[in-house]
C-alpha positions in Angstrom: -34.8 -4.5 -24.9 -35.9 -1.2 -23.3 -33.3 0.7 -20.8 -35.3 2.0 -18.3 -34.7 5.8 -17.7 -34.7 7.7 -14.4 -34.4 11.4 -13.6 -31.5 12.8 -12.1 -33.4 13.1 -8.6 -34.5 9.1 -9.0 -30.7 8.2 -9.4 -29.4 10.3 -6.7 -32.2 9.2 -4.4 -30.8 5.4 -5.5 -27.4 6.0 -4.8 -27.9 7.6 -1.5 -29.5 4.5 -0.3 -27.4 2.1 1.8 -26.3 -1.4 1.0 -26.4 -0.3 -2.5 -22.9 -2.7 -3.6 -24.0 -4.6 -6.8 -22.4 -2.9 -9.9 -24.5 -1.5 -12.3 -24.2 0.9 -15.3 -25.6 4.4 -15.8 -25.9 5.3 -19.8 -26.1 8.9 -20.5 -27.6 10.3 -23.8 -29.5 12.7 -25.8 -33.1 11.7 -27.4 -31.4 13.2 -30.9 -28.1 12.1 -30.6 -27.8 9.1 -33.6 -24.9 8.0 -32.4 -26.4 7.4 -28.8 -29.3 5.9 -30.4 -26.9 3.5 -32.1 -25.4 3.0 -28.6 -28.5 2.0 -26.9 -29.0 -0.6 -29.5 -25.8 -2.4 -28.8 -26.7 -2.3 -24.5 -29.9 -3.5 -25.8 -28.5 -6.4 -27.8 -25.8 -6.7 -24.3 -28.7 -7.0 -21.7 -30.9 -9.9 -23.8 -27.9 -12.1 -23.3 -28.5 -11.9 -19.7 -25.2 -11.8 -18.2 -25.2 -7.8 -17.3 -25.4 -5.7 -14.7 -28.3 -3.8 -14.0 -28.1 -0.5 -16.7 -30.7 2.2 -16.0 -30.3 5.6 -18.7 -30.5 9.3 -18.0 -30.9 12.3 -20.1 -27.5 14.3 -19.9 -30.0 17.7 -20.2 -31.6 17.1 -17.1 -29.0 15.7 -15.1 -26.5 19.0 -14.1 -25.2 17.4 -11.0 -24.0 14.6 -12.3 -22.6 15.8 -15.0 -20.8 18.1 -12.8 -19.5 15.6 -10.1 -18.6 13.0 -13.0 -17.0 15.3 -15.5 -19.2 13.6 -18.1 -17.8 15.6 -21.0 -20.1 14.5 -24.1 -22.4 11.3 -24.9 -23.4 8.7 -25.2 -21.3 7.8 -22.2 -21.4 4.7 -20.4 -21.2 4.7 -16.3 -19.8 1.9 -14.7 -20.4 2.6 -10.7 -19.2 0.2 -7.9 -20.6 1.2 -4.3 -22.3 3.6 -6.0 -19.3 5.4 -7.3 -17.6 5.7 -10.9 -14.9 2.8 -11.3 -15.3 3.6 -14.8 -16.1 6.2 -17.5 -16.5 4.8 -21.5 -17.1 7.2 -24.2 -16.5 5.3 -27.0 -18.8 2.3 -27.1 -17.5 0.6 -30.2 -19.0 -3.1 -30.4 -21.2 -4.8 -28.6 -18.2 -7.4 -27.8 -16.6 -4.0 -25.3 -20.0 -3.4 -23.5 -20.5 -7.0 -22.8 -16.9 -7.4 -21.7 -17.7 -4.3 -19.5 -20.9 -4.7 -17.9 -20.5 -8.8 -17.1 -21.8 -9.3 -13.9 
């Protein structure tokens, strides 16, 4: 299953908006990084079951802000946001088993 990726703008514009209260997931990556790419097969695997929250992914380059205002200190790192705020920051995505545990809706 393909992530869909945003820009930094797109997800700031997202969050800004009101009413925004469902959980969802941000995953931010490299295009080189293998282990990220290993990553983003396990979400993949995660979101066919059906039973996760909405994950949308974002290129760590392009995104300064964020990675500013989140600390995000290396990828692949894994976003959990509640009202459109971190509850929860994962760097080491080890099974599929943690991200489904982590992103059930």
């Amino acid at each position: 299953m393909n992530i869909p990726e945003k820009s930094e703008n797109e997800l700031l514009a997202q969050l800004r908006q009101e009413g925004r209260n469902d959980p969802e997931a941000i995953y931010f990556h490299t295009p080189l990084c293998g282990t990220c790419a290993l990553a983003e097969r396990m979400l993949g695997i995660v979101l066919e079951t059906g039973t996760a929250m909405q994950v949308t992914k974002v290129n760590i380059n392009f995104a300064p802000v964020l990675r500013e205002t989140w600390r995000i200190s290396s990828v692949p790192c894994l976003v959990i946001l509640e009202n459109g705020r971190p509850a929860r920051i994962e760097y080491a995505l080890h099974s599929v088993v943690d991200l489904h545990r982590w992103l059930k809706r």
